[in-house]
MIZA-141735 format. One record per residue (C-alpha): residue number from 1; x, z, y. Coordinates in pm, 1 decimal. Last residue first. Layout:
<recs>
REC    n         x         z         y
REC  NUM         X         Z         Y
...
</recs>
This chain:
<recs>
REC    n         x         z         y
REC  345    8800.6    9038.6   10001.3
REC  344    8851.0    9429.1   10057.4
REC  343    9242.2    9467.3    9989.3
REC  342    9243.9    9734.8    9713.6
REC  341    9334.3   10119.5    9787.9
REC  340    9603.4   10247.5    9566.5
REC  339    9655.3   10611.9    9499.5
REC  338   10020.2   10772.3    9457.4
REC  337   10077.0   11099.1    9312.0
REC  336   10457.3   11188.6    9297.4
REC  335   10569.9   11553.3    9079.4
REC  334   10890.1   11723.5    9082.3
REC  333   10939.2   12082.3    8808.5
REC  332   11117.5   12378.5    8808.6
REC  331   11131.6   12505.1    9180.0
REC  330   10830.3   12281.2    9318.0
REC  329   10801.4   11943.7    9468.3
REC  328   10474.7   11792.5    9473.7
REC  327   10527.2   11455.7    9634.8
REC  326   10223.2   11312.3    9802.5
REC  325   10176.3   10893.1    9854.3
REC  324    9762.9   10824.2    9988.0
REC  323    9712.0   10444.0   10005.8
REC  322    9541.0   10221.4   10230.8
REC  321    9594.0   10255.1   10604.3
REC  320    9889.5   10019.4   10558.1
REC  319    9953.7    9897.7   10180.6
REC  318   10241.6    9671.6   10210.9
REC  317   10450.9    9793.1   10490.1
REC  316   10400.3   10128.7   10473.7
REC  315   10394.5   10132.0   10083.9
REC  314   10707.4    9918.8   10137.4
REC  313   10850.3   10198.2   10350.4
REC  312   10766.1   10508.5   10145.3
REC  311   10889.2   10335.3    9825.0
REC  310   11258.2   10291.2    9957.5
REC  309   11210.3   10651.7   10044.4
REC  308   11132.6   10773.2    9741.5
REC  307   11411.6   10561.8    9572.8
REC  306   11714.1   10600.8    9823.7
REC  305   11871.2   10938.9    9662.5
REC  304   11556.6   11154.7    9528.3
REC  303   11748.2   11479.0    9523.4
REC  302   11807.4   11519.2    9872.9
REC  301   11897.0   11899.6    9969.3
REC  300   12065.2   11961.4    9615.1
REC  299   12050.8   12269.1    9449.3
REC  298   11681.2   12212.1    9241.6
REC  297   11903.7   11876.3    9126.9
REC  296   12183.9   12035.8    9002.0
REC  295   11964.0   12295.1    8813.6
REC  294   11748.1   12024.7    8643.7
REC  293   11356.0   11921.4    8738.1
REC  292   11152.8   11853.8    8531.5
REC  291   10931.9   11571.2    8531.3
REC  290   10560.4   11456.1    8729.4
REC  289   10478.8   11089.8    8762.4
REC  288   10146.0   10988.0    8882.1
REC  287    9992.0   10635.0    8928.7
REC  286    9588.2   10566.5    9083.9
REC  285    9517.6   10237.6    9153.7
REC  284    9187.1   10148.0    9339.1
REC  283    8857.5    9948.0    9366.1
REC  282    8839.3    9736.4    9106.0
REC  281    8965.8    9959.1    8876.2
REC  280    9275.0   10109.7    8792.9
REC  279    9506.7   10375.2    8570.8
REC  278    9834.1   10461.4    8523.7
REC  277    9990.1   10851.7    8399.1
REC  276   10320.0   10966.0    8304.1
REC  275   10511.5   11275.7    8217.1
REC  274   10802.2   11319.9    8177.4
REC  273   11012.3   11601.3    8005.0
REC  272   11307.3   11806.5    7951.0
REC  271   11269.8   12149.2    7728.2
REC  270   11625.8   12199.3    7740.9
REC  269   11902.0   12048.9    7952.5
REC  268   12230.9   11965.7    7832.1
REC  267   12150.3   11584.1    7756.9
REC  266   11992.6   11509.4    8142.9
REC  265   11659.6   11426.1    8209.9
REC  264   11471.8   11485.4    8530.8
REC  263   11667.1   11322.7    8819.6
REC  262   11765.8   10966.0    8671.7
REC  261   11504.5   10965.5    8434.1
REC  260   11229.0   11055.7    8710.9
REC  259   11380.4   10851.5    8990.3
REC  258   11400.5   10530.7    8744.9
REC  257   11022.1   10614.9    8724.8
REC  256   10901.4   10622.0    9081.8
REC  255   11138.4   10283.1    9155.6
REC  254   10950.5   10143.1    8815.3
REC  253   10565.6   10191.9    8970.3
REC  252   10651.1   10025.6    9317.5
REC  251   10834.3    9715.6    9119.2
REC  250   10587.3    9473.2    9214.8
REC  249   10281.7    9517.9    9461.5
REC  248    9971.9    9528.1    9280.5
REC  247    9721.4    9281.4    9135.4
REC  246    9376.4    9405.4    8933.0
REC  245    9333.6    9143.9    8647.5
REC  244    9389.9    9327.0    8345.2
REC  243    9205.4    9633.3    8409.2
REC  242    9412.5    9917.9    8351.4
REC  241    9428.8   10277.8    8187.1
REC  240    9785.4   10354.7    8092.4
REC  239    9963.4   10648.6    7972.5
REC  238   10308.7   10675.2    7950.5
REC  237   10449.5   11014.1    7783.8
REC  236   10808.8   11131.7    7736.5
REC  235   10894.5   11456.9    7551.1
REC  234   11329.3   11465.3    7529.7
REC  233   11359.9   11636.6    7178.1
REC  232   11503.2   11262.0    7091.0
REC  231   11802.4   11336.4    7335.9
REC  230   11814.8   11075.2    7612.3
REC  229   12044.5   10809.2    7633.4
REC  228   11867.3   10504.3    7432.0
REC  227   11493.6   10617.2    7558.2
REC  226   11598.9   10426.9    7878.9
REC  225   11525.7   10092.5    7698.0
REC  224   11209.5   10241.2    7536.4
REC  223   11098.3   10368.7    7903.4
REC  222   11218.7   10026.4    8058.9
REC  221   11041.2    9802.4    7841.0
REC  220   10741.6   10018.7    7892.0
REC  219   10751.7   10018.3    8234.2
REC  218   10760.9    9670.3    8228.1
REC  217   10468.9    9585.3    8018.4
REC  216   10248.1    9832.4    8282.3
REC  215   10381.1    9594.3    8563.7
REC  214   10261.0    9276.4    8381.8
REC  213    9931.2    9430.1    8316.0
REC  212    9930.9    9539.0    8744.3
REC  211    9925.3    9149.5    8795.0
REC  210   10152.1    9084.4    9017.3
REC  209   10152.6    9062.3    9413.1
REC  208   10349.5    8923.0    9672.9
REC  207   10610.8    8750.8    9464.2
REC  206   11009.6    8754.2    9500.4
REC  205   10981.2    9133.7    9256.5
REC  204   10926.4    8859.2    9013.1
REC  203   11238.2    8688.8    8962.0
REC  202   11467.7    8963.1    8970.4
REC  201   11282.5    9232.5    8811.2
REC  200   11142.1    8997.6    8570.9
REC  199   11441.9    8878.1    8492.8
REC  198   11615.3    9177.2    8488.9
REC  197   11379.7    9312.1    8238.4
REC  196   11491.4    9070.9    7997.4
REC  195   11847.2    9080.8    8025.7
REC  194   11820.7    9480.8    7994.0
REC  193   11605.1    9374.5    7666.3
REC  192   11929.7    9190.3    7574.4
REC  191   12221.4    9474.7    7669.2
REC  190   11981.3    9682.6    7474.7
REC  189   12031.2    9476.0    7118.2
REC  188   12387.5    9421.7    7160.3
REC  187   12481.8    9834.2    7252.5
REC  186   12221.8    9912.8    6922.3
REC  185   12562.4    9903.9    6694.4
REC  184   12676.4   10210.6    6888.6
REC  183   13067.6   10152.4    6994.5
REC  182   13009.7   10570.8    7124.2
REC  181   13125.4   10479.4    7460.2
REC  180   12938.0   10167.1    7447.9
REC  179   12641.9   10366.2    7402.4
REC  178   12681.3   10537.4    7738.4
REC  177   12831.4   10257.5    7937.1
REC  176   12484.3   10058.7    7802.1
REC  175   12240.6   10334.5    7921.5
REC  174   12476.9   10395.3    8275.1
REC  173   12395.3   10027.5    8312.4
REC  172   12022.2   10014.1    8341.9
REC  171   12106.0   10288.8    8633.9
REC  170   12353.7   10067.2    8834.3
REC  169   12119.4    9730.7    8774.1
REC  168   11781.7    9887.2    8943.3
REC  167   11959.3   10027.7    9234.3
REC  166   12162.3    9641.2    9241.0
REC  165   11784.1    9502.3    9226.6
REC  164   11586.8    9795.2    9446.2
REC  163   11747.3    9751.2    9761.8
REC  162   11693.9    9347.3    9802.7
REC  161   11347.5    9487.0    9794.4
REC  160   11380.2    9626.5   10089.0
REC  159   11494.0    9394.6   10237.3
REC  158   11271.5    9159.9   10199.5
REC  157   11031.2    9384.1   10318.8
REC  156   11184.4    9448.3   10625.2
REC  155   11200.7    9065.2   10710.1
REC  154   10824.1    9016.1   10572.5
REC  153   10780.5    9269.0   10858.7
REC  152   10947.4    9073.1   11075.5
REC  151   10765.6    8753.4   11044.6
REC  150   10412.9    8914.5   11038.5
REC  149   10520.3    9071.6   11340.5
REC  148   10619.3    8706.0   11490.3
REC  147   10287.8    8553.8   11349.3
REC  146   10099.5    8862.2   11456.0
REC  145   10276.1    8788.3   11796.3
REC  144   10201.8    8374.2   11800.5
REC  143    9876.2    8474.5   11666.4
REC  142    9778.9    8697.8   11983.2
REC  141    9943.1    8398.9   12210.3
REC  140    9719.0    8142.0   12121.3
REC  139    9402.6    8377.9   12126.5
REC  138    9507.5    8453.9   12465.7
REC  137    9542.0    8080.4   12562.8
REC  136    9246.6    8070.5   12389.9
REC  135    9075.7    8263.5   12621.7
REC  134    9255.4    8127.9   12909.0
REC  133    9128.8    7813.2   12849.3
REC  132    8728.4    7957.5   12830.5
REC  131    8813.6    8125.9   13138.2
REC  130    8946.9    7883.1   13344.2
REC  129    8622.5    7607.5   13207.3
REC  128    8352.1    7856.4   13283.3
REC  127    8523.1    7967.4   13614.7
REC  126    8582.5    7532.1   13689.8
REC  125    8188.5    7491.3   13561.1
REC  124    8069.6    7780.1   13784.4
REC  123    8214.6    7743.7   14050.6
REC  122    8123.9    7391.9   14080.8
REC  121    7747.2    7475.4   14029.9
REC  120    7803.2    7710.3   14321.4
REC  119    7925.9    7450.1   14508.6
REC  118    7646.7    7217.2   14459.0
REC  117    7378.6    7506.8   14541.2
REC  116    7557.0    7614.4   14840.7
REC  115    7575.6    7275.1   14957.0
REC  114    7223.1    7246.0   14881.9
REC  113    7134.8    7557.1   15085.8
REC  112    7318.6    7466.3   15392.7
REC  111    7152.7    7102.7   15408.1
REC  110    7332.3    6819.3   15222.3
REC  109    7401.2    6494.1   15330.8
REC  108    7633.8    6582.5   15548.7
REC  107    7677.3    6301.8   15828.9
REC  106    7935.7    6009.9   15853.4
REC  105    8002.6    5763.9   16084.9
REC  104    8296.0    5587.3   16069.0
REC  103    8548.2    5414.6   16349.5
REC  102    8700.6    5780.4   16423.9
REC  101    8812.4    5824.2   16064.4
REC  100    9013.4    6104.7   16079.6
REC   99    8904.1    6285.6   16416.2
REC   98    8552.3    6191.7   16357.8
REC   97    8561.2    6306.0   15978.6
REC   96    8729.8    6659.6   16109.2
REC   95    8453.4    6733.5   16339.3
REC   94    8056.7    6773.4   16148.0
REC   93    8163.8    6637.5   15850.4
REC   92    8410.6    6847.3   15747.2
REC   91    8310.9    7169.2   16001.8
REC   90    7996.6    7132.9   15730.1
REC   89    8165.4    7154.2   15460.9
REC   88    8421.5    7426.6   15587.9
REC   87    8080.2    7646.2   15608.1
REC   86    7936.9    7593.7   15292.4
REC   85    8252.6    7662.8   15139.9
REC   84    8321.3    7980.2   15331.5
REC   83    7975.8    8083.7   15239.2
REC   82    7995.4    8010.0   14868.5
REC   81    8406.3    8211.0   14915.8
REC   80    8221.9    8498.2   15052.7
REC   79    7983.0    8524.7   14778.3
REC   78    8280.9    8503.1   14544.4
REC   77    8439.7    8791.1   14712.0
REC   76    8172.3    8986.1   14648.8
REC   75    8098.7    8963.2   14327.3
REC   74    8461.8    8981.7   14257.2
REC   73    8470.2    9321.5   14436.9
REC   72    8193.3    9396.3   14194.2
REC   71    8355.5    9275.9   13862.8
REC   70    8691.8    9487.5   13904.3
REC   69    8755.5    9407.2   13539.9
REC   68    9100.0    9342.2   13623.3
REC   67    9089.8    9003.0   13487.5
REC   66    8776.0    8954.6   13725.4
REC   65    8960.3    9100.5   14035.0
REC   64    9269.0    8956.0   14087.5
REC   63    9274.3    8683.2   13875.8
REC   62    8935.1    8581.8   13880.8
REC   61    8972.2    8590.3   14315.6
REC   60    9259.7    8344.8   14303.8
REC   59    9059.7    8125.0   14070.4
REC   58    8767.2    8115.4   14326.0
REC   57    8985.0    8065.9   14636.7
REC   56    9102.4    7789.8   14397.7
REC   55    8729.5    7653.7   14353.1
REC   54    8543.1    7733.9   14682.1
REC   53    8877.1    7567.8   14846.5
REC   52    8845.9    7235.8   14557.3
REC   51    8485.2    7231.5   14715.7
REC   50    8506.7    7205.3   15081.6
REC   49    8773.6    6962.6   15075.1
REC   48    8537.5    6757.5   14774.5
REC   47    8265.4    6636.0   15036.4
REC   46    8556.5    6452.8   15221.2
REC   45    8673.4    6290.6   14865.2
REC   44    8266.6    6243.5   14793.3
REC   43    8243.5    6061.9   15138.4
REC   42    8515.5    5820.8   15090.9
REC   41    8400.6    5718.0   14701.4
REC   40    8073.6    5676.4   14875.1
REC   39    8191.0    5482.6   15169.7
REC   38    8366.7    5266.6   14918.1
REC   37    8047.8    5140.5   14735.1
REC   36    7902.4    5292.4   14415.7
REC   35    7612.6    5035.7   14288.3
REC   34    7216.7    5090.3   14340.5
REC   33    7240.3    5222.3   14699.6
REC   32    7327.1    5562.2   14866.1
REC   31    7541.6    5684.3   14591.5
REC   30    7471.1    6052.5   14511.1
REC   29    7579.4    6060.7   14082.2
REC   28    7809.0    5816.5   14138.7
REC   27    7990.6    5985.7   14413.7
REC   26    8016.5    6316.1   14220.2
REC   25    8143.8    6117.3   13941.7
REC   24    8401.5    5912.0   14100.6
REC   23    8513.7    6278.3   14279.7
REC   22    8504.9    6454.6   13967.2
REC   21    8662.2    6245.0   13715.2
REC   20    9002.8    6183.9   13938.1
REC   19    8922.3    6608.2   14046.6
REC   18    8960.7    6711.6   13666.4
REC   17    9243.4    6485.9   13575.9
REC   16    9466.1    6605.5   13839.5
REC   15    9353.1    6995.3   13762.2
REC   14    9442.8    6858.8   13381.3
REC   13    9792.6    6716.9   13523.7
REC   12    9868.6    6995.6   13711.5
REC   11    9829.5    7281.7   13395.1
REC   10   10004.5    7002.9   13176.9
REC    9   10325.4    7006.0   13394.1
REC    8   10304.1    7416.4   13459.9
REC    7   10319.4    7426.6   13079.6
REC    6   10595.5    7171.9   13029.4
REC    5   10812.0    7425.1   13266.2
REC    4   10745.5    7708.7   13046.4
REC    3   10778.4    7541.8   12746.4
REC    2   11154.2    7410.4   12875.4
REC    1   11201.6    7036.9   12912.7
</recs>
């Protein structure tokens, strides 16, 4: 059975269940002698034509109008429905019980302002009841789409951090072709601190959030692991301000800084630096990265590849309405300032 048609099945089976409560009810509540009797069960049926047409009439005229926030036509057609009510109640009793049940005599017991009364209370328990389901059929349906967003944005994310991994690998591994080309000694000892930043890079970019401690520790494995193919006059500065137990997004920091090595620093370049700054508080993270910038990469329209914009997404995705990203980009030297705004708890 489809939702849709399992729906429609439940939606007839609670209006079923309403009216088998209501009409017992209604007759128990204005039984003519101590115990119910059959001539009350048939009076509250006949009693019940009257209001089940107040009542759909009703829903009809919420759907139109009340929905639509068109709250005075619904005013007024609900006024017309009480009198229409009133009105088919008493052409009930007055002709069509004679012409069904010719052998019974029956008479309203209600006059024209009780009906109204009754069927007014009616309206107001089935509107009550119609709205407060399709308030939470609403709610129902807002959390199946944030569910479905929530679904596709973790998609997107996934993603993108699927980028960063081989991105990550193809740069570690320029440092380890360049010392294997000159059979350094050293090639063993980097090829294992590459191991161990892979792990983390692999293992814990899967999280939500890290502790920003555990990203600072990684930056600095990669900045002495990069330090292997850059020219010891190379000026490179990380300095960190951070409370232990603020969590970020992973990786965000090392993307920024694999862009400044890869960009910034090259062996026949002079005066190359980088520059680096971290700090936190409760409240925010604040990271900048500013580095030279060499004459192929001043002549090139794109100069930071996939990185920047791999960043730009997750930040999106990650950090909506709370962080500030600016790139400085100037004819000698590139500079990124990002800013952090915590998740209020």
């Amino acid at each position: 059975m489809s939702l849709l048609n399992k729906y429609k099945l439940n939606k007839v089976l609670f209006h079923v269940l309403f009216w088998t409560f209501s009409i017992p009810g209604f007759a128990f509540i204005f039984k003519l002698s101590d115990a119910i009797s059959s001539l009350d069960v048939i009076y509250s049926i006949f009693f019940h034509i009257a209001v089940s047409a107040g009542v759909y009439l009703n829903f009809f005229g919420i759907k139109k109008w009340f929905v639509n926030n068109c709250y005075l036509k619904y005013a007024v057609f609900t006024a017309t429905i009480i009198a229409f009510a009133v009105f088919l109640n008493h052409y009930t009793f007055e002709v069509l019980v004679d012409l069904v049940l010719p052998d019974y005599y029956f008479v309203s017991q209600f006059n024209f302002g009780e009906t109204a009364l009754i069927i007014c209370l009616y309206l107001i328990i089935t509107t009550a009841t119609k709205l407060s389901k399709s308030w939470f059929d609403l709610q129902k349906e807002n959390q199946r789409m944030v569910k479905k967003e929530k679904e596709k944005l973790d998609s997107e994310l996934h993603i993108l951090k699927a980028q960063i991994n081989p991105h990550f690998l193809f740069n570690s591994l320029n440092v380890i072709y360049a010392l294997a080309l000159k059979n350094d000694k050293l090639t063993a000892e980097v090829v294992l601190k590459l191991s161990d930043i892979l792990r983390y890079v692999i293992y814990d970019s899967a999280k939500d959030k890290v502790t920003i401690e555990s990203e600072v520790l990684l930056l600095k494995k990669y900045i002495e692991l990069q330090k292997y193919r850059v020219e010891d006059s190379a000026a490179i500065s990380f300095i960190s301000n951070v409370e232990e137990d603020v969590k970020v997004a992973p990786l965000i920091f090392l993307t920024l800084v694999e862009n400044s090595f890869k960009h910034g620093i090259k062996s026949d370049t002079e005066n190359v630096f980088i520059n680096i700054r971290l700090h936190s508080n409760a409240e925010h993270v604040y990271f900048e990265i500013e580095n030279n910038k060499i004459k192929t990469a001043r002549d090139h329209k794109n100069p930071n590849g996939v990185g920047l914009e791999n960043i730009k997404k997750r930040l999106m995705l990650q950090y909506p309405d709370r962080h500030k990203f600016e790139v400085y980009d100037s004819n000698d030297t590139f500079k990124v300032c990002l800013e952090i705004e915590h998740e209020k708890s």
